[in-house]
C-alpha positions in Angstrom: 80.6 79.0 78.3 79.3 82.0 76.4 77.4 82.9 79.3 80.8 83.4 81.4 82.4 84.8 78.9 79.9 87.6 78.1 79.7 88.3 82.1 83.5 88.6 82.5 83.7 90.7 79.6 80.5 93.0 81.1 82.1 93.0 84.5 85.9 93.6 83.3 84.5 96.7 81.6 82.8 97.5 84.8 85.7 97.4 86.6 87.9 99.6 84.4 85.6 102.4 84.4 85.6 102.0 88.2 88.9 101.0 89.5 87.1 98.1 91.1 88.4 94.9 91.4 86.8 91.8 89.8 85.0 89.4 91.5 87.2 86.3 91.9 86.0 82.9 90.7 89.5 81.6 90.7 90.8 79.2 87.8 87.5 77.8 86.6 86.6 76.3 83.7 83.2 75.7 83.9 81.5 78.0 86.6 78.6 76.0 88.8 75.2 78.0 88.6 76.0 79.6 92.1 79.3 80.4 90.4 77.3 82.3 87.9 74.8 83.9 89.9 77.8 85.1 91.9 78.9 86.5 89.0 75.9 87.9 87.3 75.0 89.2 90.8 77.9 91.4 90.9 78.1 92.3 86.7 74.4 93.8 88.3 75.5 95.8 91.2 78.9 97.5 88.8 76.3 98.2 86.2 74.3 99.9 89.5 77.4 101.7 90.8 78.1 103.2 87.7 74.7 104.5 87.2 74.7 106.1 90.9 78.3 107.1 90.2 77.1 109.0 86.7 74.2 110.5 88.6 76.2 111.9 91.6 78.6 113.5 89.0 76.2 114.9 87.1 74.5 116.4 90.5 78.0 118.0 90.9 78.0 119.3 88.2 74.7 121.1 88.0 75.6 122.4 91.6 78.5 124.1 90.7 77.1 125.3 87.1 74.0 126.8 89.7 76.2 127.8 91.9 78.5 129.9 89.4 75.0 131.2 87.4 73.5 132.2 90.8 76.9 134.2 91.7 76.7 136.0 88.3 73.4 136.8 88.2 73.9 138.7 91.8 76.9 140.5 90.0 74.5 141.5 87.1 71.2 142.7 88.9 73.4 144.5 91.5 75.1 145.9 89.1 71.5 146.7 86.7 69.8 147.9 90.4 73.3 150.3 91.3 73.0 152.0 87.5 69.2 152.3 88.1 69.5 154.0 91.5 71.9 156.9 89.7 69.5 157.3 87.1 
């Protein structure tokens, strides 16, 4: 019983963070082992999602930080290369 309990509470967190739905075992009491490979299967692919979900959103973020960096840094040496010409 601790065993289900510590996956539903794993996967209900799971869920939350994102806006999944929770696998449905239905009104059981005492799980059968497929039950609970079911279970633990699917606690092991949200815990996988979020992970590929964090990853992707910290690519995003690095693209745009990059692609805002690159933009200023054109500003700047055009800028540095148009004062140089007059000099």
């Amino acid at each position: 019983m601790k065993t289900l309990k510590n996956l539903r509470e794993r996967e209900s967190q799971f869920c939350e963070r994102l806006c999944l739905p929770a696998h449905n075992l239905g009104e059981v009491n005492v799980p059968t082992k497929e039950q609970l490979k079911e279970l633990e299967a699917n606690v092991q692919y949200l815990q996988k999602e979020q992970v590929s979900s964090l990853l992707f959103c910290a690519a995003q973020c690095l693209k745009v930080t990059c692609g805002y960096l690159s933009k200023y840094l054109l500003v700047l040496f055009t800028n540095l290369y148009n004062r140089a010409k007059k000099l």
